[in-house]
KOLNUDREN-569134 format. One record per atom (N, C-alpha, C): x, y, z; residue number from 0; atom name; residue in one letter. Coordinates in nm, 2 decimals. Layout:
! KOLNUDREN-569134
X:Y:Z:NUM:CA:A
...
//
This chain:
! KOLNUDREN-569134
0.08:-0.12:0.00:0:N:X
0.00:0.00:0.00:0:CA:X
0.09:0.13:0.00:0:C:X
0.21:0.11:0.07:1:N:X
0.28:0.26:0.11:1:CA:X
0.36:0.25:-0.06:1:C:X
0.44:0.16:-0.11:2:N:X
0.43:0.19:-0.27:2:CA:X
0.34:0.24:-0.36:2:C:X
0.26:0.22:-0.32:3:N:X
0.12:0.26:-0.45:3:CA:X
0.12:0.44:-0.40:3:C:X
0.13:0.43:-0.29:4:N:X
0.07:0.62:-0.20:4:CA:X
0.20:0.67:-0.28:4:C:X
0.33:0.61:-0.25:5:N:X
0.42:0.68:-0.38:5:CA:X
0.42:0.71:-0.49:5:C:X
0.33:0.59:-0.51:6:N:X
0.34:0.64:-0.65:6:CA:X
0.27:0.75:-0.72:6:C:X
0.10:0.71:-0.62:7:N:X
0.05:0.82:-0.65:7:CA:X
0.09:0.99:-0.67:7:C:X
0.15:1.01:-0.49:8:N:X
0.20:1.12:-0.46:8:CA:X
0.31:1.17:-0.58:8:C:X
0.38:1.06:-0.66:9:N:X
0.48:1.12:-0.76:9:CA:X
0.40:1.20:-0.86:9:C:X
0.30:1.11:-0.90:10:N:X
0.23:1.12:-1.03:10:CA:X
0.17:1.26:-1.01:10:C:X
0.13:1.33:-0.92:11:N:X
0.11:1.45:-0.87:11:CA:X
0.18:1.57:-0.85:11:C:X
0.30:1.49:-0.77:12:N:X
0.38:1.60:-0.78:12:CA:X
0.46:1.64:-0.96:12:C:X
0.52:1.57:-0.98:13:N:X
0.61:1.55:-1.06:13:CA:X
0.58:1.58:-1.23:13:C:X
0.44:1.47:-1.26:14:N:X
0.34:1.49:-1.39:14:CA:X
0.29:1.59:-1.43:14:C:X
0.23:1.58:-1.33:15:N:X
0.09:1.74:-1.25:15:CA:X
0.11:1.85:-1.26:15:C:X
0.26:1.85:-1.16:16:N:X
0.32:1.98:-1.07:16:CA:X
0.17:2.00:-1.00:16:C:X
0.09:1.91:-0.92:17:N:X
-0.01:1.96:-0.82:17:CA:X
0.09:2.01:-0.70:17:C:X
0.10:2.11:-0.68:18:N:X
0.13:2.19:-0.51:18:CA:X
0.06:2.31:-0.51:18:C:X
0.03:2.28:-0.40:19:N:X
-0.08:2.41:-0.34:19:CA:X
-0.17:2.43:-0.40:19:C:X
-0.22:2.56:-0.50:20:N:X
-0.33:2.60:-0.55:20:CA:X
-0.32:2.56:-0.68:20:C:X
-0.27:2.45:-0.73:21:N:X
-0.29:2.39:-0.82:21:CA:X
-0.35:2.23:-0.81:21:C:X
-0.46:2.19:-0.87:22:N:X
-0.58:2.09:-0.81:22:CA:X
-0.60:2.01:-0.97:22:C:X
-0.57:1.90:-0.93:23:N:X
-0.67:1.76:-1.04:23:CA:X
-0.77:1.76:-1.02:23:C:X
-0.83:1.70:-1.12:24:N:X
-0.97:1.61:-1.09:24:CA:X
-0.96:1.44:-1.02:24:C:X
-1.00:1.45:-0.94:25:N:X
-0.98:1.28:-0.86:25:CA:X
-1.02:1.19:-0.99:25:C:X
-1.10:1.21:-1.08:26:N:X
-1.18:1.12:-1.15:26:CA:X
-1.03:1.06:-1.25:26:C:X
-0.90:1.14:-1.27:27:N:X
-0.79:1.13:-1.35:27:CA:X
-0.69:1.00:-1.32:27:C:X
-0.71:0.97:-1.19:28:N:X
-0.64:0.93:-1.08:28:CA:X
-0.75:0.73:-1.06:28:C:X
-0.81:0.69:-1.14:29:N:X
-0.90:0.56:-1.15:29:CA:X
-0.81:0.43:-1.13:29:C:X
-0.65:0.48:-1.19:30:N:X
-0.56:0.34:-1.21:30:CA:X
-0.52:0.31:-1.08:30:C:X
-0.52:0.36:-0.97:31:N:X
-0.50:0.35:-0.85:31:CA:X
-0.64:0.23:-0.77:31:C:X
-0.60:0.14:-0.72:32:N:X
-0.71:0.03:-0.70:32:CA:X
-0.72:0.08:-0.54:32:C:X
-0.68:0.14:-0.50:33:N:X
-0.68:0.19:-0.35:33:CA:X
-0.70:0.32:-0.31:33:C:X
-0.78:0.35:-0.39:34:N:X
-0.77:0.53:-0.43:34:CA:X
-0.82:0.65:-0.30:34:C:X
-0.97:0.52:-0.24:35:N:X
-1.01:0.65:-0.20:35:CA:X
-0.93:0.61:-0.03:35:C:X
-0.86:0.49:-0.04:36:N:X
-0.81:0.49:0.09:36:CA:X
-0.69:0.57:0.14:36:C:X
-0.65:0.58:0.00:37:N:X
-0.50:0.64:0.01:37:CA:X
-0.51:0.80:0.01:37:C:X
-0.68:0.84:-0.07:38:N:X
-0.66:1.01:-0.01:38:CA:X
-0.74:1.00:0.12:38:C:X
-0.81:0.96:0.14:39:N:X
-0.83:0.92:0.32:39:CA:X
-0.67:0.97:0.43:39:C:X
-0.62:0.87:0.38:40:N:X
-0.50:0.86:0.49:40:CA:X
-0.36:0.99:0.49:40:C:X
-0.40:1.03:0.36:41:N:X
-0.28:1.14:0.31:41:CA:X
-0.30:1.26:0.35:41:C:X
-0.49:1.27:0.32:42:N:X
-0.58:1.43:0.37:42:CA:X
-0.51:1.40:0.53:42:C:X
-0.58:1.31:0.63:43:N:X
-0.56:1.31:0.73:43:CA:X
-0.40:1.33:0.82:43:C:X
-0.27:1.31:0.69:44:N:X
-0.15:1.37:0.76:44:CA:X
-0.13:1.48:0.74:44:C:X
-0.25:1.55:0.64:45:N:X
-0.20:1.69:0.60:45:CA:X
-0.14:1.68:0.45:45:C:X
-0.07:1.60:0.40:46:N:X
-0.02:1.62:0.26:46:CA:X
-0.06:1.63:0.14:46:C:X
-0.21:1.60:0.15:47:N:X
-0.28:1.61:0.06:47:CA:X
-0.41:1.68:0.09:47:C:X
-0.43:1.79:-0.01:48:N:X
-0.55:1.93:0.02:48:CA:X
-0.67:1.90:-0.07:48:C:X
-0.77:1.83:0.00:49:N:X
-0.92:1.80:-0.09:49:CA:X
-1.04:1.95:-0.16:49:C:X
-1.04:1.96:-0.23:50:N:X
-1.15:2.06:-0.25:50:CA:X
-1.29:1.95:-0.34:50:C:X
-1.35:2.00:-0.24:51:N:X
-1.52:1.92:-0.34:51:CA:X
-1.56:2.05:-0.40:51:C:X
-1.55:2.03:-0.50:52:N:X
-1.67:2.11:-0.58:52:CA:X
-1.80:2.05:-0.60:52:C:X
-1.86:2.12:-0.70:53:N:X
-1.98:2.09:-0.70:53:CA:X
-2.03:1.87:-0.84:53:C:X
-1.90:1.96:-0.90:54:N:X
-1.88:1.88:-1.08:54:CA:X
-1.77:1.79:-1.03:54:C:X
-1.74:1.82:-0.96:55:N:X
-1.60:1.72:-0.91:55:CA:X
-1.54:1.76:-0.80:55:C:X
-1.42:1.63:-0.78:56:N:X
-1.33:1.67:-0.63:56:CA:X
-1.17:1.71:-0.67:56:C:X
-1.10:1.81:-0.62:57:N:X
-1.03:1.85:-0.71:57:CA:X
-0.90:1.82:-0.53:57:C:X
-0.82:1.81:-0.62:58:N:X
-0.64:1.74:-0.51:58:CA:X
-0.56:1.82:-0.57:58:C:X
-0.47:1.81:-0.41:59:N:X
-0.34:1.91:-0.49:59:CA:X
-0.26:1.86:-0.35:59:C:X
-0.06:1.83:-0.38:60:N:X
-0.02:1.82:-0.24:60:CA:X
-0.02:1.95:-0.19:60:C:X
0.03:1.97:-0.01:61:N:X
0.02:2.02:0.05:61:CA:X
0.18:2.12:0.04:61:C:X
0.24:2.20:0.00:62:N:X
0.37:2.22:0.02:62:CA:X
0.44:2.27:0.14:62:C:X
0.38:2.30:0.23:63:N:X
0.38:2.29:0.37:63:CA:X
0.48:2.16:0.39:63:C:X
0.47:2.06:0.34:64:N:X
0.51:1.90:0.41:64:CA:X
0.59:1.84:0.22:64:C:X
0.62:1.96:0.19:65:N:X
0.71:1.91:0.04:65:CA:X
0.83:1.82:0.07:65:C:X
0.95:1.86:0.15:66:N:X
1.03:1.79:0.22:66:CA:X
1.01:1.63:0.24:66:C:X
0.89:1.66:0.33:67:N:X
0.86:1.48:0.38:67:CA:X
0.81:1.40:0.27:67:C:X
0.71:1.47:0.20:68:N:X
0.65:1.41:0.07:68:CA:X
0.78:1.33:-0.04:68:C:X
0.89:1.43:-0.06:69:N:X
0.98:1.39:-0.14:69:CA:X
1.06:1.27:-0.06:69:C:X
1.08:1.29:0.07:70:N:X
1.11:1.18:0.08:70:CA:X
1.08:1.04:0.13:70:C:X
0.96:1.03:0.17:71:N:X
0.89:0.98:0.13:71:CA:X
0.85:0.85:-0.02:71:C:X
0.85:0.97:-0.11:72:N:X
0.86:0.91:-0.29:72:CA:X
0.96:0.84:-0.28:72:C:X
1.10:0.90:-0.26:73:N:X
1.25:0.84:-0.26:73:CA:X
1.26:0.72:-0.14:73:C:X
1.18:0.71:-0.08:74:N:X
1.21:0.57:0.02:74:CA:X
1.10:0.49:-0.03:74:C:X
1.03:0.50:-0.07:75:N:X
0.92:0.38:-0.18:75:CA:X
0.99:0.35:-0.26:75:C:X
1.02:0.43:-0.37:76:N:X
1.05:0.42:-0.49:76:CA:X
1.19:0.49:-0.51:76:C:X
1.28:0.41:-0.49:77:N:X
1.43:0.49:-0.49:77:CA:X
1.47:0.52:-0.60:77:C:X
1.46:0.47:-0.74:78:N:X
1.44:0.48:-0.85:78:CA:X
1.47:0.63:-0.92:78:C:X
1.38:0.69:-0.85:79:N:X
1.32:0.84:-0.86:79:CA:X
1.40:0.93:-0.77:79:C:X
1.48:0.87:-0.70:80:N:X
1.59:0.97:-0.65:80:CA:X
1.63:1.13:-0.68:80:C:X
1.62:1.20:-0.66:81:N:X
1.69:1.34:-0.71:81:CA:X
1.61:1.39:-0.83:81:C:X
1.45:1.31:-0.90:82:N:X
1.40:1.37:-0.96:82:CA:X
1.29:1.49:-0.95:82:C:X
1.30:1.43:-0.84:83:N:X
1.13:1.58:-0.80:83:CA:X
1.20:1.68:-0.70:83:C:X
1.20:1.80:-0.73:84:N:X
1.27:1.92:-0.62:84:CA:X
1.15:2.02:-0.60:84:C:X
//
C-alpha cells in the first residue's frame, strides 16, 4: 500500500506539478485500486488538500510538508531519487 501512496503522490507532484493552488480532478487518478483509501490517509496527515466542488473533487499536495513528501517518494521508490525538487 505505502508503494502505490508513492506512486501516487509522484504522479502528482512531478506529472501534475499539483502543489498548493494547483488541483486535479480525482476522476484522472481511476488506475489506483486503492484510491479512496490512500486520499483518506494522506488528507488526514496533512499532505494532501481536498477541495469538493460541485462537478468534481479537485487534489493538490500540500507544500507545507514538500520535504517529507519527497522523501517519502524516494524511500518507496528509490528509483526516482533526485528527480522531483
Amino acid at each position: 500500500m505505502e508503494k502505490e501512496k508513492a506512486q501516487f503522490i509522484f504522479k502528482l507532484a512531478y506529472s501534475k506539478k499539483n502543489w498548493g493552488a494547483k488541483y486535479d480532478r480525482l476522476e484522472h487518478f481511476k488506475r489506483f485500486p486503492n484510491l479512496k483509501k490512500i486520499i483518506k490517509d494522506l488528507e488526514n496527515i496533512g499532505w494532501l488538500i481536498v477541495k469538493k466542488k460541485t462537478n468534481y473533487t479537485g487534489i493538490s499536495l500540500n507544500p507545507k510538508h514538500k520535504k517529507e513528501i519527497i522523501e517519502f517518494i524516494e524511500k518507496y521508490l528509490p528509483h526516482l531519487r533526485g528527480i522531483i525538487r
